[in-house]
N, C-alpha and C positions, 0 to 999 in steps of 0.2 A: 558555406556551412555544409559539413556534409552531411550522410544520410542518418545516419543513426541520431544526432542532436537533433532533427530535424526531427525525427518520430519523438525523443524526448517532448520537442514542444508542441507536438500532435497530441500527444496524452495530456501535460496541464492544459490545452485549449479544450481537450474532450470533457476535462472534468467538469468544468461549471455546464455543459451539456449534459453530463449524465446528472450532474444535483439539482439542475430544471426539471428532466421527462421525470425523474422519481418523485421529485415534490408535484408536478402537474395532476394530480387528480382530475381536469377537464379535462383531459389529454386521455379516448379512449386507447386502453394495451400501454398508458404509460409507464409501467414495471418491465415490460417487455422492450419497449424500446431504451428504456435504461439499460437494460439486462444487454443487452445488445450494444451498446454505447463502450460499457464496463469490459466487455468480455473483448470490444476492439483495442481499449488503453491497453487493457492488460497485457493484449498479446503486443503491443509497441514495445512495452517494457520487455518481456524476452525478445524480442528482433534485436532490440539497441545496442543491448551489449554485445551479443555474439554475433552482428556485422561489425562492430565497433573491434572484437577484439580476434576475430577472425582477418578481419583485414589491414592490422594493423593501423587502425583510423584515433585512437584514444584518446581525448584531449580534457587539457583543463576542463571546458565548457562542461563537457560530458560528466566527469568524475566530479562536479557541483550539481551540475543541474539534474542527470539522472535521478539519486536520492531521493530528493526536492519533488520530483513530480512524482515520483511513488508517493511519498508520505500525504501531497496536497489528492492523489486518486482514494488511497486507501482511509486517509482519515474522511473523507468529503464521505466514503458509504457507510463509514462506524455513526458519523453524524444521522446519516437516514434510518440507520436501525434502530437509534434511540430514539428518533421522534417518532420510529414506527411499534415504539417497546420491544426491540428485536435486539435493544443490548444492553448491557449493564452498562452504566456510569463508571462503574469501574474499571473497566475493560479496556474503555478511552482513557482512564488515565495511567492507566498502566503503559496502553499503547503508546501514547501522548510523551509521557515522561521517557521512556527508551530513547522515544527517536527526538525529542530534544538533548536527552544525554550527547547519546553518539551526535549530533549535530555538532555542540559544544564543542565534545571531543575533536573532531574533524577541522572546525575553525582552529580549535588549538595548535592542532597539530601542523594543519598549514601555515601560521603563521611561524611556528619553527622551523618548518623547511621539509617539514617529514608530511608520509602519506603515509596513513592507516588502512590497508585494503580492503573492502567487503570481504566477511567468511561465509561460508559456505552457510552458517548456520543465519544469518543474516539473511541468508538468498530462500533457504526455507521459512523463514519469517516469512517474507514478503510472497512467496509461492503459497504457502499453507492460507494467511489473509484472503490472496486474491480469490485462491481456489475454493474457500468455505463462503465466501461472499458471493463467490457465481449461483453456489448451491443454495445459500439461502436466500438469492431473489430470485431463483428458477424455481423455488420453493414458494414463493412469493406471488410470481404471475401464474403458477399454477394453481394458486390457492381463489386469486384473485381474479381469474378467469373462469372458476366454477371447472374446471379441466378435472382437478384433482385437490380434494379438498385434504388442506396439510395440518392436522391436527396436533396441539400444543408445538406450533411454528416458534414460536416466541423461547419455549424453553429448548426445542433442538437447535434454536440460533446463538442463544446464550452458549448451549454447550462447546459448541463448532468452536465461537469467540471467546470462551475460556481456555482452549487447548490452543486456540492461537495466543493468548497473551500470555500462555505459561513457557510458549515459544519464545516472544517474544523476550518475556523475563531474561530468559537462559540465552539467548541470542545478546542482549544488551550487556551479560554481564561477562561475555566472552571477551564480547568487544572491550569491554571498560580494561578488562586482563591484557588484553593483547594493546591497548594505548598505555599504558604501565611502562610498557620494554621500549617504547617508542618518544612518548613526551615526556618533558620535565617541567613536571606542575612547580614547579617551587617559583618559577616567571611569572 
């Protein structure tokens, strides 16, 4: 196995570690070591691909399982923000429905023989996510550590996470565009 799929399943193993220290309330600075957890997956996810496509390394594995461990890192913190009221209901399903879309899509695709590439606007989906979720739990243990008290947290995290799912939106419906020229739904 090489190295990049290997960080892939570094991040899904991280994840149910970051969805422990955040749900840990006995666990003193558990925001912080989540925060710290999160901010390691994340960075797997940029190393993976550009060793992966830096060195020529790219494989099935990787073009499946990559996605998969974004969506199981990113949905697992949208899950923490809402039991923390740090995010609309809505937000997850908006999030939620994209990326079972393009999932579909993807299976589709691969069972007719094509590949649907990530777009750029996909890759700021998942950057703009990671990056508003650092801020709002750096937001978080800062609040939560008496450091820096973060006032109406709840409604700057909603906002963070509505400009990501309006991301998102527009990322989802590119994709659905650009699987159009590629599969043939009528199978």
């Amino acid at each position: 196995m090489n190295l990049p799929n290997k960080l892939t399943i570094v991040r899904i193993v991280l994840t149910p570690v970051f969805l422990f220290l955040f749900c840990a309330e006995f666990i003193p600075h558990n925001y912080l070591f989540a925060l710290i957890v999160f901010i390691v997956a994340s960075v797997t996810d940029a190393m993976d691909g550009k060793i992966a496509r830096n060195n020529n390394i790219v494989t099935n594995f990787g073009k499946i399982a990559d996605p998969i461990a974004d969506k199981i890192l990113t949905t697992s913190v949208l899950l923490c923000f809402l039991q923390q009221n740090l995010c609309s209901i809505w937000i997850v399903l908006i999030i939620l429905t994209r990326e079972f879309t393009v999932s579909a899509i993807r299976i589709t695709a691969a069972s007719q023989g094509a590949v649907i590439p990530a777009n750029i606007y996909g890759k700021i989906k998942t950057v703009t996510q990671m990056v508003f979720s650092i801020l709002i739990m750096l937001a978080l243990v800062l609040d939560s550590e008496g450091i820096f008290i973060v006032e109406h947290l709840s409604l700057i995290s909603n906002i963070l996470l509505w400009i990501t799912a309006l991301i998102t939106i527009f990322s989802g419906i590119v994709y659905v565009k650009d699987s159009l020229k590629v599969i043939d739904f009528s199978e």
